[in-house]
Structures are given as C-alpha cells and as structure tokens.
C-alpha atoms as one frame of an Amber mdcrd trajectory, in Angstrom:
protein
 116.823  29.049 297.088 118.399  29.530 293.549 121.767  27.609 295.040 119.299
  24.564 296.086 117.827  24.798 292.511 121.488  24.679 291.152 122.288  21.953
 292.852 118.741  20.082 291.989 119.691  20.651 288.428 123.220  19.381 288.878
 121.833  16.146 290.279 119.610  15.701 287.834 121.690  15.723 284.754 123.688
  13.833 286.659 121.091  10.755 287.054 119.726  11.914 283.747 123.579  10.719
 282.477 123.917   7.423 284.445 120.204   5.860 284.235 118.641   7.178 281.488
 114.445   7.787 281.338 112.572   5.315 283.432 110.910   2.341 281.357 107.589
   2.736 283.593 106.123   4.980 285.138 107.907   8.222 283.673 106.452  11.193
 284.780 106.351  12.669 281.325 104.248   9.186 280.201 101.803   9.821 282.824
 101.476  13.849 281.955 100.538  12.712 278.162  98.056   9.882 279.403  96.394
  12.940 281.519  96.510  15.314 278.518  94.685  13.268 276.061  92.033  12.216
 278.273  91.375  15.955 278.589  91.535  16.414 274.993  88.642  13.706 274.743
  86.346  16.342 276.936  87.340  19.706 275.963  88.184  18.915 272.155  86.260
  21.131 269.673  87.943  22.079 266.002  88.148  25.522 267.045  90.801  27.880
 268.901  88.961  28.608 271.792  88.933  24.832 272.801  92.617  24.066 272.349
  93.393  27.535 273.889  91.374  25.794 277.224  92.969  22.758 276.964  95.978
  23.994 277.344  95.778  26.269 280.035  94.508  23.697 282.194  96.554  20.634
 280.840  99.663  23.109 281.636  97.988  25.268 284.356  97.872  22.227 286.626
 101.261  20.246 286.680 102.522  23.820 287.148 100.301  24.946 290.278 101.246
  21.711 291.495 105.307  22.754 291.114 104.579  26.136 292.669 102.844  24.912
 295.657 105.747  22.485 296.179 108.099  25.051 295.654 106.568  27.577 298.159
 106.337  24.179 300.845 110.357  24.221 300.475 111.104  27.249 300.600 113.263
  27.402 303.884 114.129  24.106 303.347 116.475  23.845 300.758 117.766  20.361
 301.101 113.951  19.399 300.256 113.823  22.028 297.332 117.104  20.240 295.663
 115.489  16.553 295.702 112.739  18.451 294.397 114.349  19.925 291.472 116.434
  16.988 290.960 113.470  14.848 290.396 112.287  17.619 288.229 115.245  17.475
 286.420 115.513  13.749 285.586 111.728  13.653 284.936 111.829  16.335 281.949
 115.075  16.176 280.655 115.767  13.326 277.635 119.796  13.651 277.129 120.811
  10.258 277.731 117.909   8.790 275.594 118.386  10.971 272.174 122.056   9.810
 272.653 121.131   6.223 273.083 118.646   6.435 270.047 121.516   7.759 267.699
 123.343   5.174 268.696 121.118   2.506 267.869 120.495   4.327 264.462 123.808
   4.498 263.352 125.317   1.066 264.392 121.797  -0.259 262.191 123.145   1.875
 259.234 126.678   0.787 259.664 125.261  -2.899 259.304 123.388  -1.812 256.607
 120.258  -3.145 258.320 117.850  -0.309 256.566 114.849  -2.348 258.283 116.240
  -2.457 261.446 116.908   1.466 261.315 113.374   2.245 259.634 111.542   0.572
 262.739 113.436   2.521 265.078 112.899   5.858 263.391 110.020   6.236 264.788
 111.401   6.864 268.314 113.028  10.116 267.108 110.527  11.728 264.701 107.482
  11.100 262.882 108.556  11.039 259.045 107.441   7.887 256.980 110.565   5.644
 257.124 109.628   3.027 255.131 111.114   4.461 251.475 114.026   6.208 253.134
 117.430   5.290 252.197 120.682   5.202 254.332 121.522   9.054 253.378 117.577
   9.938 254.367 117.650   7.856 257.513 120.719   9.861 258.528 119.604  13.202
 257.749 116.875  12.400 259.709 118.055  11.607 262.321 120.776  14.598 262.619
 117.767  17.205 262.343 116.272  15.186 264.649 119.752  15.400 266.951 120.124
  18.473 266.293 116.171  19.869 267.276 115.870  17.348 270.496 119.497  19.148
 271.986 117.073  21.988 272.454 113.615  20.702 273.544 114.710  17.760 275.601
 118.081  19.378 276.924 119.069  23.148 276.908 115.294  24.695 276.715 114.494
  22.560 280.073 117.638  23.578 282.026 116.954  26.941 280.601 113.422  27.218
 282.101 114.947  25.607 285.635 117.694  28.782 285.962 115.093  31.026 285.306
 112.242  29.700 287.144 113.219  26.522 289.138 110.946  23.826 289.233 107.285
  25.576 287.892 109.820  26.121 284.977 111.224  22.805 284.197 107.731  21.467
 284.571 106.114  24.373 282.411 108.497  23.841 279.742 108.091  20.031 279.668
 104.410  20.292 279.485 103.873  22.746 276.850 106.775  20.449 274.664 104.589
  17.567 275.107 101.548  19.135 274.124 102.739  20.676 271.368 104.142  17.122
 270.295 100.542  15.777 270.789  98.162  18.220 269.050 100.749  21.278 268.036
 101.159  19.266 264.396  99.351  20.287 261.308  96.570  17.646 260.621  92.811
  18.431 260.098  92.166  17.226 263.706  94.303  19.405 265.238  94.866  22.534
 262.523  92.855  24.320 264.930  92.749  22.906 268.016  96.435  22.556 268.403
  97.193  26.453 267.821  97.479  27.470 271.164 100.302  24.562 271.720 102.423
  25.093 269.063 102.537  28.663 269.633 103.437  28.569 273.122 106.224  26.148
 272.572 107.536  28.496 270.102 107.730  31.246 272.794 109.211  28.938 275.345
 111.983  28.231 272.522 112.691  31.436 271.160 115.709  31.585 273.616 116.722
  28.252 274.373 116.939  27.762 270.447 119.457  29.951 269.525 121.343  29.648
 273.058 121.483  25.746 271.504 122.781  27.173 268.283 125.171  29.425 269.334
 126.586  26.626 271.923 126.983  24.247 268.938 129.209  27.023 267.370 131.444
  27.234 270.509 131.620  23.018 270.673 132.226  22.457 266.871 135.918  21.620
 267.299 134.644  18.836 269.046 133.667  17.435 265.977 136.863  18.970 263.715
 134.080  21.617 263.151 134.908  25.124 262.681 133.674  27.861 264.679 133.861
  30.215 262.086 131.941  28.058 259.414 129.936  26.799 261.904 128.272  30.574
 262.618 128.643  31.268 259.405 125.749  28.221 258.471 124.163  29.369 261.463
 123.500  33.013 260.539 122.618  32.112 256.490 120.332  29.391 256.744 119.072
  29.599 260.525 115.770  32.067 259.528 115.367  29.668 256.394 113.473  26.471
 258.208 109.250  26.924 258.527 109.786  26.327 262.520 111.189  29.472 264.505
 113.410  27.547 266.190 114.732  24.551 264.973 115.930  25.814 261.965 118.532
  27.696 264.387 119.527  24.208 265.996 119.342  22.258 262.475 121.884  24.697
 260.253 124.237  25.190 263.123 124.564  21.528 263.617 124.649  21.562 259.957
 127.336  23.769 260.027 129.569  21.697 262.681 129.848  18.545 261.025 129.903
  19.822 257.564 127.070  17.931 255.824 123.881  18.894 254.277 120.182  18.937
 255.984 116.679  19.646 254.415 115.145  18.530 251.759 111.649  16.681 251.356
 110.317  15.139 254.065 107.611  12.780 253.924 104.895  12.176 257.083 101.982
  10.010 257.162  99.489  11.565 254.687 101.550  14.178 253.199 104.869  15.807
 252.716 106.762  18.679 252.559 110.119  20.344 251.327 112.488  22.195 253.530
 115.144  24.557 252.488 118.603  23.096 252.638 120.436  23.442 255.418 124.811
  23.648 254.888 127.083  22.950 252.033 128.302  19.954 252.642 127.043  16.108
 251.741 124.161  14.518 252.811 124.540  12.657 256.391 126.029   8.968 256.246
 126.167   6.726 259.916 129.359   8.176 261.100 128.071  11.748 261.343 124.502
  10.520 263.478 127.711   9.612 266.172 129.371  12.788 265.860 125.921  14.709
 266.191 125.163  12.950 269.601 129.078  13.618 270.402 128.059  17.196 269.462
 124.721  16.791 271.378 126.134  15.948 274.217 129.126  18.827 274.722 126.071
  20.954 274.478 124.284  19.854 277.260 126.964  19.709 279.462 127.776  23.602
 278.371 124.103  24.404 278.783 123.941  22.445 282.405 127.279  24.390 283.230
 125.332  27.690 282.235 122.097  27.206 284.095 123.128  26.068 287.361 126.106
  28.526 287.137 123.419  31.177 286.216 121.309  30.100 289.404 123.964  29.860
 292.327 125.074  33.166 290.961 121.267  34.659 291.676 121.529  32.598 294.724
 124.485  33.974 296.421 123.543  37.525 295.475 120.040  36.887 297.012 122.106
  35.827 300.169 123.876  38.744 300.251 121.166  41.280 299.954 118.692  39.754
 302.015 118.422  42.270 304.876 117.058  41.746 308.505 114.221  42.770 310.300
 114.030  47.012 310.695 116.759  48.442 308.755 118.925  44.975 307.557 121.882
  43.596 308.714 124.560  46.250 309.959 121.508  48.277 311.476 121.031  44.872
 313.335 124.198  44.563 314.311 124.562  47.694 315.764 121.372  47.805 317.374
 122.827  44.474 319.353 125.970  46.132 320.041 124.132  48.911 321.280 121.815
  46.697 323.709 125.499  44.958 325.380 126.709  48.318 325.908 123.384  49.615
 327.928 123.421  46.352 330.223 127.029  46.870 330.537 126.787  50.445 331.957
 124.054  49.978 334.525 121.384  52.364 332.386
C-alpha cells in the first residue's frame, strides 16, 4: 500500500498547490475547535492533566486514521483518496507562500499598518512597534520554521507512516500551537505538547535545513555558506528545531535573524542567526521562493521514499505455503499429474 500512499501524497501537494486551505470547514479548524473543548474538561495546572489531554486529543483523530487505513487496505485506489485528503487537510504550503506575499507587497508600499495586522497570521509576536526590518525578520523566521511544521515534517510523517502519520503529526503541531507556549496557564499543562512536537521534529527539522542548503542557489545562495550558517548557529536558538530551519534559511539569503522578540506580556532575546543584514521586503519573496523548492524536494523525497517501500513490499510478498516459485511449481506439478493419467 506504500505506492497508494505515494500517490495520495502526490495528489495532495498537488491540490495543496492549486487551491490552497479551505476557507470553511478545514479539517485542521475543526481538530482545534475539538481540542479546546477538551481542554475546558480535563484542564488542571499540572502535568498529569496536559499529559491526558493529549493522548486523547491525539489518540483519537489517529485511531480514527488507522481504522481507515486497515478498511483500505486491499483497496488501494480508496487508500490514495484517503491520503490525498490527508494530505491537503494537514499540509499549509500554498498558504505560508500566500501570507509572505501579502507581507512583502505591504512593506514594499510601505503600508507598516497594513503589514502589522496581517502579522498575526504567521506568528504571535506584538506587531504593533515593529518596523519594516522587524516585520521582515519576522516573517523569514517565520518562513523559514512553517517550511518544516506545515510542509516537510507532514510529508515526512506520511512516508513513514501513511495516513495515522500525517494526521499524528498535524495534531500534535496544533496542540502544541494551542497550549505548548510558555504562559502561566499553560507552563504546565502544555508540557506534554511541546515536547512531543519536538520529537516529531527532531528529523523533519534538520531534513528542512539541510534541503535549504541543497536549494540555496535558488536564491544566488551558496551551498557552502549556506551549511556553513547552518552548522554554527543551528544548536544556538532555545527551540530544538527551528533554530536548524531559521540559520540555514539565514544562511541562503544572506541576511541576519534573531534578536528580541516581543509577545503579548513579555519578551525575549534570541541569539543571532547569519552575518548578513537584517531582512528588508525583497528577501520575505525570496524566502517563500526558497520555501517552496523545499517542499517540492521534500514531496519528491517522501513519495519517492514510499513507492520505493512499496515496490519492494510487492516483490517480497510471498504466497500461501512456501511463496511464489514454490507456488508455481506446485501448479506445474498438478498439470503434469492430470496430464499423465496418475
């Protein structure tokens, strides 16, 4: 079934590409709504509770994929719609690239209020003293970190697991955007979250990273500099992954990330990420350029990755008593007996 999972994925990305995230009724939308009524019974400040919250608020949607995973199994034109829809539902590729967009053409109009509303859709910093060079380096990191959660680590998860892993990795993302944050609600509460997303991205990260090093002449990035960002300042960032994603990207387009960032309610300062400038409009367009050469490497590596398990699944998978050639001669052996009279 990996091949129909291959070509579920290739769909996907595909519809991902041409329509975008639905405006209503997204799959994703409806996931969250579920989550936080849960949260409203099982919340308690404490581990314990957030550690139950999320087994079942992930436990569910992904006993749900398994179950509808096992129902296709022989029937892999069934399995392909299902892990196309999978596909579309959790991936975000065409969306971060559509956001960027939005942000730079506001900063090359030099409509800062225009581009501080919107900033909102791409991460939760307090836009409302940033300036044109904060806006952009915002929204870079922000690039640079969504390539991974919204595009490689989900078609990651699919090769490796189909569709309980597309939907696994999705839910665990959004949780961990929900309640995975430091805050005194969910300092706690939110543990169990953020550190599973961190294991889900462990990989995914730095397969995001070193894919941005292979694409960086897309940009009239080097490959060398680009690793060589990557490798110094990649271990730097508080997150364990997307430091990885933010210094290679960093590294591509030649500019400078980190800094101070400032949230609702408090603030903190990041190491500095590159050598280069700070971000201006033009380079938010050559991140989602960037962004999206990734995703169509990481698409070409997952589904690759999964008709590959799929065709040597084919070719191992023996018949009944003794496989294939012992079937074949035991038929050969039946014509022959009919054949002679015995």
């Amino acid at each position: 079934m990996s091949l129909a999972n291959a070509a579920g994925m290739l769909a996907g990305f595909a519809v991902d590409a041409l329509v975008g995230d639905p405006r209503r009724f997204h799959p994703v939308a409806g996931f969250g709504r579920a989550a936080t009524a849960l949260e409203r019974r099982l919340y308690r400040p404490d581990r314990a509770a957030g550690a139950a919250f999320t087994a079942v608020a992930v436990g569910v949607p992904v006993a749900a994929a398994l179950v509808a995973s096992a129902a296709t199994r022989r029937r892999p034109v069934a399995r392909a719609v299902l892990v196309a829809g999978g596909t579309w539902a959790v991936l975000g590729a065409r969306t971060l690239r559509r956001e960027a967009g939005f942000m730079a053409g506001a900063l090359e109009r030099a409509d800062l209020p225009a581009a501080r509303g919107r900033l909102g859709h791409l991460c939760g910093r307090d836009p409302s003293t940033l300036d044109e060079p904060e806006l952009a380096r915002a929204t870079v990191e922000s690039v640079a970190e969504n390539t991974s959660d919204a595009v490689v680590a989900p078609l990651f998860w699919g090769a490796v697991a189909g569709l309980p892993g597309l939907v696994a990795y999705r839910a665990v993302n959004t949780l961990d955007a929900m309640v995975g944050h430091r805050s005194a609600r969910y300092e706690r509460f939110g543990t169990a979250a953020a550190r599973l997303d961190d294991v889900l991205n462990l990989v995914p990260s730095r397969l995001t990273a070193a894919l941005t090093v292979a694409a960086a002449p897309v940009v009239d990035g080097e490959r060398a500099e680009t690793l060589r960002v990557w490798r110094r300042d990649g271990g730097d960032h508080p997150s364990p992954n997307a430091g990885h994603c933010e210094a290679a990207m960093a590294g591509a387009l030649g500019v400078r990330l980190g800094g101070r960032n400032v949230y609702f309610g408090r603030s903190e300062t990041r190491p500095f990420l590159g050598d280069g400038p700070r971000p201006v409009a033009l380079d938010i367009r050559r991140a989602a350029l960037l962004s999206g050469t990734v995703g169509v490497a990481a698409l070409a590596l997952a589904a690759g990755a999964a008709a590959i398990a799929g065709l040597a699944q084919g070719r191992g998978r023996p018949t009944a008593r003794g496989g294939w050639a012992a079937g074949v001669a035991r038929r050969r052996m039946r014509s022959a007996t009919v054949g002679s009279g015995l």
